[in-house]
C-alpha atoms as an extended CHARMM CRD file, in Angstrom:
* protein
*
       138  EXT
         1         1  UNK       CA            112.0270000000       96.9210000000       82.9680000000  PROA      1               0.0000000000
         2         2  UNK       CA            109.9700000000       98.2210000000       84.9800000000  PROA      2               0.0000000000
         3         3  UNK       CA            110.7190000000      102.1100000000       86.0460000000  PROA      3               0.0000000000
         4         4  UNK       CA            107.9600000000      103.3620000000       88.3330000000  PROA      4               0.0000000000
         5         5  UNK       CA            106.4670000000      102.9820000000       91.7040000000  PROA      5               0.0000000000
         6         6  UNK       CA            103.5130000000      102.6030000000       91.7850000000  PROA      6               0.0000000000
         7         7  UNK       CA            100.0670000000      102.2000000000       94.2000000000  PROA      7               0.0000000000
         8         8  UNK       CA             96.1380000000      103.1000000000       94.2380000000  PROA      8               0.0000000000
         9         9  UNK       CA             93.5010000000      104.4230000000       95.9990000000  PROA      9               0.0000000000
        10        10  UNK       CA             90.1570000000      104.6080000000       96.6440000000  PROA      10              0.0000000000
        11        11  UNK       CA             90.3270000000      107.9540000000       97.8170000000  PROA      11              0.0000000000
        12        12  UNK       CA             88.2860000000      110.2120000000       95.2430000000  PROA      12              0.0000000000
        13        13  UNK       CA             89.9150000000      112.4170000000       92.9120000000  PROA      13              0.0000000000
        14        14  UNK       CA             90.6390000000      115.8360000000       94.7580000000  PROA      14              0.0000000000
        15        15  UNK       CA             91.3650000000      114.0540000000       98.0680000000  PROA      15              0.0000000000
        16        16  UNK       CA             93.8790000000      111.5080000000       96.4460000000  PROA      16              0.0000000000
        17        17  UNK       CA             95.9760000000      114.3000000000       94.8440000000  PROA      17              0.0000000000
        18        18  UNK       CA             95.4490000000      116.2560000000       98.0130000000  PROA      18              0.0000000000
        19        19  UNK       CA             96.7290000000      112.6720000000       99.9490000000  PROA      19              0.0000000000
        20        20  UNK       CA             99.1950000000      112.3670000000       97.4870000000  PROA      20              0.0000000000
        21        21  UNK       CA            100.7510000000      115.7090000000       98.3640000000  PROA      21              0.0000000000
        22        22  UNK       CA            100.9810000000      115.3310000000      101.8510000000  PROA      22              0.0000000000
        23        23  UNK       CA            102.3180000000      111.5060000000      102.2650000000  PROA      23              0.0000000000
        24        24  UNK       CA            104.8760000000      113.3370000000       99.9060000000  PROA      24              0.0000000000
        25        25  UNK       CA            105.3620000000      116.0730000000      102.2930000000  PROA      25              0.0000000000
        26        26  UNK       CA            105.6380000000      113.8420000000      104.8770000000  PROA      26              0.0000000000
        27        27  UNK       CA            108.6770000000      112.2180000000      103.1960000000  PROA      27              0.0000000000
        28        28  UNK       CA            109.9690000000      115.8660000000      102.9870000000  PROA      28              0.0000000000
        29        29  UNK       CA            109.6850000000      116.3240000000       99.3150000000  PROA      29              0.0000000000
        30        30  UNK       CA            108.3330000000      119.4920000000       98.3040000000  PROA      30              0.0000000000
        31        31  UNK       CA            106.1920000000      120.1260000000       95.0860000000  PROA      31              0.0000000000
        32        32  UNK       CA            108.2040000000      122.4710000000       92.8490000000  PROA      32              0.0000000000
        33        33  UNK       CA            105.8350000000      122.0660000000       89.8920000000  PROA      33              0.0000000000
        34        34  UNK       CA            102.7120000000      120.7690000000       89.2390000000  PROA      34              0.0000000000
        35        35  UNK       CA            101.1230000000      120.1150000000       85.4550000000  PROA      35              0.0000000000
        36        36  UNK       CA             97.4720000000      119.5180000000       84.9880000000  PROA      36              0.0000000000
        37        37  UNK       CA             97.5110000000      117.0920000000       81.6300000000  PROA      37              0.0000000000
        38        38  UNK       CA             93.6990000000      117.3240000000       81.3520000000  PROA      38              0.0000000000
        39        39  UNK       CA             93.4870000000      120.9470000000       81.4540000000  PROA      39              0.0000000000
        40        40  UNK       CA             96.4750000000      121.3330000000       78.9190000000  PROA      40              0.0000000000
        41        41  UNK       CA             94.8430000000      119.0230000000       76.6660000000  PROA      41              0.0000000000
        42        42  UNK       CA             91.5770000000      120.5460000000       76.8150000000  PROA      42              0.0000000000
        43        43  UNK       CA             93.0420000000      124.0370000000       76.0510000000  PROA      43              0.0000000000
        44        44  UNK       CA             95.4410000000      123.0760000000       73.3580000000  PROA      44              0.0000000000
        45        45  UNK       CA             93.5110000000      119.9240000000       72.1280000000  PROA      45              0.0000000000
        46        46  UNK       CA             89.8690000000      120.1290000000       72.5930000000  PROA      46              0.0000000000
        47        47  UNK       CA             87.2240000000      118.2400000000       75.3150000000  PROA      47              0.0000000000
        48        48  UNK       CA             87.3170000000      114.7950000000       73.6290000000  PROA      48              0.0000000000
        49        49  UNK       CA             91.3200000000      114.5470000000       74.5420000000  PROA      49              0.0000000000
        50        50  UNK       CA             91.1650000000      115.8070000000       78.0940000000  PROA      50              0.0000000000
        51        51  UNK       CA             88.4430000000      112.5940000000       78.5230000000  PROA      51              0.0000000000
        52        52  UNK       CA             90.4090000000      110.5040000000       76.8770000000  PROA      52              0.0000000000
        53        53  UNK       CA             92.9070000000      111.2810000000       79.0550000000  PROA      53              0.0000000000
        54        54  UNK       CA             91.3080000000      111.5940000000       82.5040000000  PROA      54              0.0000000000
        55        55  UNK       CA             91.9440000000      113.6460000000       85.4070000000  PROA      55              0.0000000000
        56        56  UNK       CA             96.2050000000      113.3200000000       85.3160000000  PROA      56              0.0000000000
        57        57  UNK       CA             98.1640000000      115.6960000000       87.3430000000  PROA      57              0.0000000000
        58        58  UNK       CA            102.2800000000      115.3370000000       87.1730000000  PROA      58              0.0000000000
        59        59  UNK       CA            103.9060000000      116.5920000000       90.1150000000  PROA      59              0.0000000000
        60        60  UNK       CA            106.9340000000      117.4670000000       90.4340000000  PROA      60              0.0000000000
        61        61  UNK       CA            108.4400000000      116.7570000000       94.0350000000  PROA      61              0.0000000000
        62        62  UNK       CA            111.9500000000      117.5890000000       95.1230000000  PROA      62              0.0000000000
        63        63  UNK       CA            113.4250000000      116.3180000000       98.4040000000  PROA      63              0.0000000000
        64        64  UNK       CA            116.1700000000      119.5300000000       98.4640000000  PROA      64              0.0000000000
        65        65  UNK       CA            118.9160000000      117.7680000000      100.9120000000  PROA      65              0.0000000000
        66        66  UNK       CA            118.5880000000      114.2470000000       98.3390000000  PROA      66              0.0000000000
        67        67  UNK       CA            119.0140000000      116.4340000000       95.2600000000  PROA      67              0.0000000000
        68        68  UNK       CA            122.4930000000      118.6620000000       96.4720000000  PROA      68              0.0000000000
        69        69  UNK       CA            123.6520000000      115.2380000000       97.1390000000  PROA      69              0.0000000000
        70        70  UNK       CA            123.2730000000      114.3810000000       93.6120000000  PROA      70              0.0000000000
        71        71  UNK       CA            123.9870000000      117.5230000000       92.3400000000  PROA      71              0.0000000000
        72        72  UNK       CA            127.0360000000      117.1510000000       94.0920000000  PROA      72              0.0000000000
        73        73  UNK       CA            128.5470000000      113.9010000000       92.8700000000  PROA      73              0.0000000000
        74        74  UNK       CA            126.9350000000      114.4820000000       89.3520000000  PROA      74              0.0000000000
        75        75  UNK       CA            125.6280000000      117.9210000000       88.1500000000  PROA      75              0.0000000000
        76        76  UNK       CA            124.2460000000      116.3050000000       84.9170000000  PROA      76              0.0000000000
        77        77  UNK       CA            121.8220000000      114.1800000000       86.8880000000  PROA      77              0.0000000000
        78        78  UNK       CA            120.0400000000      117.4000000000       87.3800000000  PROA      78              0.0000000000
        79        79  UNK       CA            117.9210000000      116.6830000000       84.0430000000  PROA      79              0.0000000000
        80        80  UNK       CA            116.5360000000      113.7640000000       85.6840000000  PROA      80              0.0000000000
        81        81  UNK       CA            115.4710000000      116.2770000000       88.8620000000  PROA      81              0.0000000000
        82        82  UNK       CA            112.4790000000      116.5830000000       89.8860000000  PROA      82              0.0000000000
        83        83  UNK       CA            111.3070000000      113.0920000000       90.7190000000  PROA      83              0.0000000000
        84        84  UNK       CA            108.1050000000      113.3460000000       89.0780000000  PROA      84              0.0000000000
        85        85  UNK       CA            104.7410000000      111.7850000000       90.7150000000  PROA      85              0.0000000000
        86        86  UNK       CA            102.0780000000      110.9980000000       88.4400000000  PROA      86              0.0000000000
        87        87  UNK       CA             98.2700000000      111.0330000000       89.9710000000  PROA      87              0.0000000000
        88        88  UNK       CA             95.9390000000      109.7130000000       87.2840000000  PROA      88              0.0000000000
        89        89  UNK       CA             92.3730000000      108.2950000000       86.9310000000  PROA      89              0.0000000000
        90        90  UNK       CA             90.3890000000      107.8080000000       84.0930000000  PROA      90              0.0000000000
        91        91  UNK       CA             86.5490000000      108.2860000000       84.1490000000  PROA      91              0.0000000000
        92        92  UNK       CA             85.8800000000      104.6250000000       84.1130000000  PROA      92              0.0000000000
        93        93  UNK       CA             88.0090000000      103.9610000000       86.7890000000  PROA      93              0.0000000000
        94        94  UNK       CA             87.0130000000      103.1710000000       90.6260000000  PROA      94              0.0000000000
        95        95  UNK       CA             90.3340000000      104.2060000000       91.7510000000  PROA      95              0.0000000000
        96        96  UNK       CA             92.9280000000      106.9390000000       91.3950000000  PROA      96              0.0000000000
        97        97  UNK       CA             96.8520000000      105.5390000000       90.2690000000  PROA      97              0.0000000000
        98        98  UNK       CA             99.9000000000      107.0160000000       91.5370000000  PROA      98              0.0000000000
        99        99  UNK       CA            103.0420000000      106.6100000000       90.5150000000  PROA      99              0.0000000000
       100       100  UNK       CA            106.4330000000      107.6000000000       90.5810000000  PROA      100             0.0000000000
       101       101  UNK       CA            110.1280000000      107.1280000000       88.8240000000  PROA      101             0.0000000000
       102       102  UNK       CA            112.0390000000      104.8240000000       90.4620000000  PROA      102             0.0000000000
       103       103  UNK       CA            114.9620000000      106.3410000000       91.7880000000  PROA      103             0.0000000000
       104       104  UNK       CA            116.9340000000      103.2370000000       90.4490000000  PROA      104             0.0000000000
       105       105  UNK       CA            116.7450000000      104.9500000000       87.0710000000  PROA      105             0.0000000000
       106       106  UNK       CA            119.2840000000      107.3460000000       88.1830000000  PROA      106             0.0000000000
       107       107  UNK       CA            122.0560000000      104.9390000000       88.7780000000  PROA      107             0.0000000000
       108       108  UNK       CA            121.3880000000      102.8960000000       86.0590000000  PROA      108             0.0000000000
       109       109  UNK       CA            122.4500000000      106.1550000000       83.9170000000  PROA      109             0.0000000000
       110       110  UNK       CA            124.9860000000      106.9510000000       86.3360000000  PROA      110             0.0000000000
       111       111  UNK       CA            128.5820000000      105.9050000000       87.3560000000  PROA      111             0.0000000000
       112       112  UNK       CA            128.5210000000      107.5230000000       90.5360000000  PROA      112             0.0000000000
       113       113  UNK       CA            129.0670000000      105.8070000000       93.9170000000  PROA      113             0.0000000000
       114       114  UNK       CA            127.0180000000      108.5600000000       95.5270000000  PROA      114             0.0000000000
       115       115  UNK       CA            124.4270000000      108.9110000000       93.1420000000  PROA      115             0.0000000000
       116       116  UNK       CA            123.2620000000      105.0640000000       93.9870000000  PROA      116             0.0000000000
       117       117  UNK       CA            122.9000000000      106.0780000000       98.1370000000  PROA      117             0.0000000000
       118       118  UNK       CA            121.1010000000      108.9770000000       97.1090000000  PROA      118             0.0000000000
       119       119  UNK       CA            118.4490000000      106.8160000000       94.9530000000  PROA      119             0.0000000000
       120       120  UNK       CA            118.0670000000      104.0090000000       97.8210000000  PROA      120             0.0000000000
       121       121  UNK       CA            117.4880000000      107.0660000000      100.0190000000  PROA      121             0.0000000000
       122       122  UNK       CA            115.0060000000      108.6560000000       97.9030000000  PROA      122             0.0000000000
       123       123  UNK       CA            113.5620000000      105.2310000000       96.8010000000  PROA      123             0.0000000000
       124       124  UNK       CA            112.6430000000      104.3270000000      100.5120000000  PROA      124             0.0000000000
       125       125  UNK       CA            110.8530000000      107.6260000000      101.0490000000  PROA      125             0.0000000000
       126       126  UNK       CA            108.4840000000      107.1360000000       98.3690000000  PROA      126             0.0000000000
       127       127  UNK       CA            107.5800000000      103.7710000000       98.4540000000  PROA      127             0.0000000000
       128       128  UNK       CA            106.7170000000      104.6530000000      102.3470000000  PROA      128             0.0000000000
       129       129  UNK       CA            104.9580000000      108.0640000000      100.7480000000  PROA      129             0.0000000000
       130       130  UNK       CA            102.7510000000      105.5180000000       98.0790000000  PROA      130             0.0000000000
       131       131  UNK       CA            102.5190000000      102.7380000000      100.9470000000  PROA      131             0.0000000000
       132       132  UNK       CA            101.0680000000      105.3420000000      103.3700000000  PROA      132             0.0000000000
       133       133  UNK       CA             99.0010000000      106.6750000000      100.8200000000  PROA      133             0.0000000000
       134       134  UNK       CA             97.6980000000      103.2190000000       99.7980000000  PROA      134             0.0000000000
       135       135  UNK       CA             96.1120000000      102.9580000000      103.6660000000  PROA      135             0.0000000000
       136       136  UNK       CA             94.8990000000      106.1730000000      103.7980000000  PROA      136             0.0000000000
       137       137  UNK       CA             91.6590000000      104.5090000000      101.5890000000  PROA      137             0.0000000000
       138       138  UNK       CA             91.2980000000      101.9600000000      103.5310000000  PROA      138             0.0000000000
């Protein structure tokens, strides 16, 4: 199964997350939280696990109108909220990967009529978000 949307870029590392935020924006999701993996795991597990790792930033984006709809038909989906977007690239690597949950996830855990508009919905905007993103290296 495959649970994430994904594209890449040639962009280099600051301007792809920086790309990554805005073709976000543009989709109006905002960032609500943001968790640099390298810098954690340099801090808590020394140098050689930060390079393993790569430069990996999680971000948290939140499109607010998509999530009171879901909050609405199902306050539990709330623990799958924020959609999180992954921007990653290892040192080796010529690009930078981004990637994001598939909205799909949602109603596969859920019952809800509503809950499956609101993931097509949110679905759509970020596949435009990673597709316009994609073209901005090219």
């Amino acid at each position: 199964m495959t649970y994430t949307l994904s594209t890449t870029t040639a962009l280099p590392w600051a301007e792809a997350l920086e790309s990554t935020r805005k073709a976000l924006s543009d989709q109006g999701f905002g960032i609500l939280t943001e968790i640099n993996v390298r810098s954690t795991f340099e801090a808590k597990l020394g140098a050689e696990a930060a390079d393993a790792v790569g430069d990996y930033v999680i971000l948290g984006a939140c499109n607010p109108a998509l999530a009171s709809r879901a909050l609405a038909a199902e306050p539990e989906i709330g623990a799958l909220l924020p959609c999180n977007v992954v921007v990653r690239r290892n040192k080796d690597a010529d690009v930078t990967t981004v990637e994001a949950i598939g909205p799909q996830t949602m109603v596969q855990l859920s019952a809800a009529p509503s809950i499956k508009e609101v993931a097509d919905d949110a679905g759509t905007r970020l596949r435009k978000a990673l597709a316009d993103l994609g073209k901005a290296s090219k």
